[in-house]
C-alpha positions in Angstrom: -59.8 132.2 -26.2 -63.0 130.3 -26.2 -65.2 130.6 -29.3 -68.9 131.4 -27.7 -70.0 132.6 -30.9 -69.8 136.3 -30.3 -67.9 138.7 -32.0 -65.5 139.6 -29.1 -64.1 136.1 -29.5 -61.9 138.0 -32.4 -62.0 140.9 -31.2 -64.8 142.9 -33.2 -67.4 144.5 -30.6 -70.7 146.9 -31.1 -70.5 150.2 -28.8 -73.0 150.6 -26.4 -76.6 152.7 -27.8 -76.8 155.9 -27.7 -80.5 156.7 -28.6 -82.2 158.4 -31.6 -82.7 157.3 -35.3 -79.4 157.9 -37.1 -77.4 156.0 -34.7 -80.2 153.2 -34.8 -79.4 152.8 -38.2 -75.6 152.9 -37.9 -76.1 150.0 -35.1 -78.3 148.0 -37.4 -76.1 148.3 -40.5 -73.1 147.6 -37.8 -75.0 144.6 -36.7 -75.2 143.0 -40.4 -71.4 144.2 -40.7 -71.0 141.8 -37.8 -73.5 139.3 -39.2 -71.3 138.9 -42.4 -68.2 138.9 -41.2 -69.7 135.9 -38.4 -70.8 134.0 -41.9 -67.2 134.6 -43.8 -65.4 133.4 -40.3 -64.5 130.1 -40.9 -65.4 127.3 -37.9 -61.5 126.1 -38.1 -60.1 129.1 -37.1 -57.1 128.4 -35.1 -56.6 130.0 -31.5 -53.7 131.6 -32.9 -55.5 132.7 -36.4 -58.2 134.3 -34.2 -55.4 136.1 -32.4 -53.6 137.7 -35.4 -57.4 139.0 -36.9 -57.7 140.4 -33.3 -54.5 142.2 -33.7 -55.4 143.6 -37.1 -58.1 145.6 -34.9 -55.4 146.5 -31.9 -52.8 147.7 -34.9 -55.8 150.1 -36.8 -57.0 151.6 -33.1 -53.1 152.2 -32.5 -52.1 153.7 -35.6 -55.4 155.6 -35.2 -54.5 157.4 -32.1 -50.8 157.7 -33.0 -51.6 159.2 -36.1 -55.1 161.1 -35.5 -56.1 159.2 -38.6 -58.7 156.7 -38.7 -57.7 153.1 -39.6 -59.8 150.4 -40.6 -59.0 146.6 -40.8 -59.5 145.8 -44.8 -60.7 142.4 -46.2 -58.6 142.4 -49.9 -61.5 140.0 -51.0 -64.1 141.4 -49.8 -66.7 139.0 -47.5 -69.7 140.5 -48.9 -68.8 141.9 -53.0 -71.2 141.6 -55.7 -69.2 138.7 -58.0 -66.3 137.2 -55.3 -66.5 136.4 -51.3 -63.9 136.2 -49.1 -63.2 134.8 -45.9 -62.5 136.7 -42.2 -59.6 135.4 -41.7 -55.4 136.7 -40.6 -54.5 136.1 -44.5 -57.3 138.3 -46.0 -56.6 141.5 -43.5 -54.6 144.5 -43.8 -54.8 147.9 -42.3 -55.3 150.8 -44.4 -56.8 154.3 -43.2 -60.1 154.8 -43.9 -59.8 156.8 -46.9 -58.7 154.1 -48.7 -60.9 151.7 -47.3 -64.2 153.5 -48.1 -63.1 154.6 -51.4 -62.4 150.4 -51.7 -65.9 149.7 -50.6 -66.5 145.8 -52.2 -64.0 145.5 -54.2 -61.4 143.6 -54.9 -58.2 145.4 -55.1 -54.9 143.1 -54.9 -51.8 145.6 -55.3 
């Protein structure tokens, strides 16, 4: 998988516009989502690391339409919390459903 510096690389993409203001804002805060996770991805990210982040995203949309709940991908140490920053990468993902995630927000939780 060549690295050209985009998000689909590992497998994180931004839907296509829709128009109007609310969804202006949700694509500009999903664009500095993206922006931090580019800055917590690590340049020596292996082929094979970037593939098992990209299947933390195929195993959340799966277990989202199996289930009719909505997963997210989780970073434990979060890439953007107030006193600790992780990394995007295969060792700091799990999936969780969005519940738990957004109760989460940038914290660290390690259970």
């Amino acid at each position: 998988m060549p690295d050209d510096g985009s998000m689909s690389s590992i497998g994180i993409s931004i839907g296509p516009g829709l128009g109007g203001d609310a969804i202006e804002r949700d694509r500009a805060r999903s664009r500095e989502r993206l922006a931090r996770i580019r800055m917590a991805t690590p340049r020596w990210l292996t082929v094979e690391h970037k593939g098992e982040i990209k299947a933390f995203y195929s195993e959340a949309q799966r277990l989202t339409q199996e289930t009719g709940q909505r997963h997210h991908v989780d970073h434990i140490v979060p890439i953007w919390g107030q006193n600790v920053r992780g990394l995007h990468v295969p060792w700091n993902l799990r999936v969780v459903t969005a519940n738990v995630n957004l109760r989460k927000t940038n914290r660290c939780v390690i259970a």
